[in-house]
C-alpha positions as CSV (number, residue, x, y, z in Angstrom):
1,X,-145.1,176.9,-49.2
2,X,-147.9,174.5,-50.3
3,X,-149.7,175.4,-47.4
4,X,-149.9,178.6,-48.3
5,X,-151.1,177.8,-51.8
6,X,-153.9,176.0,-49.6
7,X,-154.5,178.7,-47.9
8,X,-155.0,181.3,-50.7
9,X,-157.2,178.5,-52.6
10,X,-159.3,178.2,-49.5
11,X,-160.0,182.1,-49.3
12,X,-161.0,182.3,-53.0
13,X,-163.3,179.4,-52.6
14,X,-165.0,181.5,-49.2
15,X,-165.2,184.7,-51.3
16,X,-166.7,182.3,-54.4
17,X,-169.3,181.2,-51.6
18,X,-170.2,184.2,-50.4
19,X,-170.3,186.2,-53.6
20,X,-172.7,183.4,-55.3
21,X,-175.6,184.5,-52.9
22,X,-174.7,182.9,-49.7
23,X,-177.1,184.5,-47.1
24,X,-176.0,187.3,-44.6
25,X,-176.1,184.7,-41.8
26,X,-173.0,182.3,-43.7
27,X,-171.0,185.7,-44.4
28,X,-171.9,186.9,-40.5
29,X,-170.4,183.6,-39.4
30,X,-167.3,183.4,-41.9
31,X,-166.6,186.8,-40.7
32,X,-166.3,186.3,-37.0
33,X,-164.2,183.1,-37.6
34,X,-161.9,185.3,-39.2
35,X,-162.0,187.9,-36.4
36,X,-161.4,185.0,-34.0
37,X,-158.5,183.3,-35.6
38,X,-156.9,187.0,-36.1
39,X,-157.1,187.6,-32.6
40,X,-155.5,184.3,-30.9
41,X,-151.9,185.7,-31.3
42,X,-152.4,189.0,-30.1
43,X,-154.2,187.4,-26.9
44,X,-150.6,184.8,-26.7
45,X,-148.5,187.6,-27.6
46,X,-150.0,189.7,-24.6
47,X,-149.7,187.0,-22.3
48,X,-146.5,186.1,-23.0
49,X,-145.3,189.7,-22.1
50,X,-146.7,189.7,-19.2
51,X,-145.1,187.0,-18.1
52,X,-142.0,188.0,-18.9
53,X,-142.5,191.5,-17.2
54,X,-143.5,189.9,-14.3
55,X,-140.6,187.3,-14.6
56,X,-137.7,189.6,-15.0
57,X,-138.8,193.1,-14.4
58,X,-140.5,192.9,-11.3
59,X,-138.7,192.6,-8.0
């Protein structure tokens, strides 16, 4: 749970940076690191399907 806390603190202090006239470069590159981490467990979770469809489903 305190990670969390840490977690919400750290996304108010990005949004404090980029609203207090960051340029369009730091807000390009805060918002692909976003789209990155967001897209790690979809990419696992799709693998790990696979796998198991080709482990049990598959003669």
């Amino acid at each position: 749970m305190i990670n969390q806390l840490t977690y919400i603190i750290q996304c108010a202090m990005c949004r404090a940076v980029l609203e207090s006239g960051a340029d369009q470069k730091t807000a390009e590159s805060l918002n692909d690191g976003i789209v990155y981490l967001m897209i790690i467990p979809y990419v696992l979770g799709f693998i790990t399907v696979v796998f198991l469809y080709l482990r049990f489903f598959k003669k």
